[in-house]
Steps between C-alpha positions, in 0.01 A plus 500: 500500500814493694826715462677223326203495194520872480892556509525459125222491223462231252719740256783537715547154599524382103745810501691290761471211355585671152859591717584171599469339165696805368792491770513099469524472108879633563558258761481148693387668812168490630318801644181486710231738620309365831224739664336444807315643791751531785833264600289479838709399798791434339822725360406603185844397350409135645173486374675605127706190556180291573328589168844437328511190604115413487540633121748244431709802433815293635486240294654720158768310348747768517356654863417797323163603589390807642205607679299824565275439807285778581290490870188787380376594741831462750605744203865335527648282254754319442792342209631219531747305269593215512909308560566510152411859447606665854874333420537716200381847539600774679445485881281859439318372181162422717525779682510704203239325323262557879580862439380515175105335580513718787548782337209425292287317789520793704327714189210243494629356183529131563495346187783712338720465802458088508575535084829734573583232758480205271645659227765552728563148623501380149765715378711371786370122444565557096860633588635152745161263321494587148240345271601153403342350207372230678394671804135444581263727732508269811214692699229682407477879405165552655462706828460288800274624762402330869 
């Protein structure tokens, strides 16, 4: 079984999962979850952008999707938002929301610290993307994993 499968039990990915849907009923804004082994050769923060894209994560109507990528066993991840997002928080929100799976990361407790983090990011995406009546969930809830 590799460090990906082991990162989180079935449990704690439905507890994920259980965050997203929670975070996005208060807003348009999408939030992923993508797991994999390592970003390989490439800069972590380019490989996020890959699986944003490859994810479809762009193609939001409002540009409002954000993405957790987590590299396991590089034990690095990263957050990345998308135009629509990144033009309306604070320049320190990500940072702030980094320090806060850290924090957790660093204590071995993964799942909580990727549920702070989304909880996080949809408080910011409720605040500039509230909840529309007609908004639909564009992309999946489920954790992505390569």
């Amino acid at each position: 079984m590799s460090k990906t499968e082991d990162f989180l039990t079935k449990a704690e990915e439905e507890a994920i999962v259980d965050a997203i849907r929670k975070a996005e009923l208060q807003t348009s804004g999408e939030i992923r979850v993508h797991l994999e082994p390592t970003s390989g050769k490439t800069d972590i923060f380019e490989r996020a952008m890959e699986v944003f894209h490859l994810l479809k994560m762009d193609n939001t109507k409002q540009s409002n999707g954000v993405l957790i990528y987590v590299a396991v066993e590089d034990r690095n991840f990263v957050i990345y938002g998308d135009q629509g997002i990144n033009d309306k928080v604070a320049d320190d929100f990500w940072e702030s929301t980094k320090d806060v799976i850290v924090s957790h990361f660093k204590k071995g407790h993964f799942k909580q610290g990727l549920v702070d983090g989304i909880l996080m990011a949809g408080e910011q995406l409720q605040k500039h993307f509230p909840y529309d009546q007609g908004d639909i969930n564009e992309l999946s809830d489920q954790i992505s994993k390569g």
